[in-house]
C-alpha positions in Angstrom: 48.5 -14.5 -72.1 48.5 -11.9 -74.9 46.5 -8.6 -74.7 44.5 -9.4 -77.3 42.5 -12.5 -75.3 40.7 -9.6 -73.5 36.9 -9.2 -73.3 35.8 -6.0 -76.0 32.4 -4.5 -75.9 32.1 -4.6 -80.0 29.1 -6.4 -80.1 27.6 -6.6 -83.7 28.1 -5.1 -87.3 25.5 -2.0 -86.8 27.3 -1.1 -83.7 31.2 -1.1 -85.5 29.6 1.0 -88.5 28.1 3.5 -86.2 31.3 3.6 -84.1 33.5 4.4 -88.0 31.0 7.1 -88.7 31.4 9.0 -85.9 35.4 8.9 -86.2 34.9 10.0 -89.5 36.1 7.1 -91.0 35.8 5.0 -94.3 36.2 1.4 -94.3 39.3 1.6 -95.9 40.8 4.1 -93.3 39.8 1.7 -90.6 41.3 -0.9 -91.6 44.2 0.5 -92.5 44.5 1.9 -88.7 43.6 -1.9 -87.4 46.0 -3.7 -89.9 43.2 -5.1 -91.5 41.7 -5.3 -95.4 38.9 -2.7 -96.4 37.2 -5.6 -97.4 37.4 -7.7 -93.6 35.8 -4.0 -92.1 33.0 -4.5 -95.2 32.4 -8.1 -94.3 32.1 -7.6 -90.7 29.9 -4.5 -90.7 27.5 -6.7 -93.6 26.9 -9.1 -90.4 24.3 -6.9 -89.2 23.3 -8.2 -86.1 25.9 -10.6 -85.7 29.7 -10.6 -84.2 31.5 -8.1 -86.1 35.2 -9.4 -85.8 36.9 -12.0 -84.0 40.1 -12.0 -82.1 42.7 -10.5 -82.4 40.9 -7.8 -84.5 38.3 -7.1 -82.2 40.7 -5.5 -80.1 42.5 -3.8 -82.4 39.6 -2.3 -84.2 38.5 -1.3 -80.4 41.9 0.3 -80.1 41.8 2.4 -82.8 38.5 3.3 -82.5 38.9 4.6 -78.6 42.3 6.5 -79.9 40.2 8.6 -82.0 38.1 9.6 -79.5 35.0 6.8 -79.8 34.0 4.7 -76.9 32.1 1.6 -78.2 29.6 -0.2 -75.1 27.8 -3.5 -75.0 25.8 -2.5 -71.9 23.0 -2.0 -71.1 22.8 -2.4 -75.1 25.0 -2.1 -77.8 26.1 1.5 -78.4 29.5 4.4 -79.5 29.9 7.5 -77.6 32.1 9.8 -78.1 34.4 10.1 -75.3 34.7 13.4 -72.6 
């Protein structure tokens, strides 16, 4: 089973902006980092409430984010720390 089938605690669009804010990231930068177009990162942030990415990027973008320092949550409610 590949890495990427695991469970990530991005959650919704609002929650994946807030969490490329507080790495001081653009859009572009991020997806760069994830191996994914500026404009997929600008598509899934637009969602809003809804599911920001789907695997395989979900975990990539996760992985990226938690390198730089940015924990992302789903519970109690969605939410980015920054880590300890």
């Amino acid at each position: 089973m590949s890495s990427w089938k695991i469970r990530t605690h991005l959650v919704n669009g609002r929650q994946l902006r807030a969490a490329r804010a507080l790495a001081g990231l653009s859009q572009k930068a991020l997806g760069e980092a994830a191996g994914v177009s500026e404009r997929a990162v600008r598509g899934w942030e637009a969602r809003g409430d809804s599911s920001p990415v789907g695997a395989p990027n979900d975990m990539r973008v996760e992985h990226v984010l938690r390198g730089l320092g940015i924990e992302v949550f789903s519970d109690p409610s969605p939410g980015v720390r920054l880590i300890k």
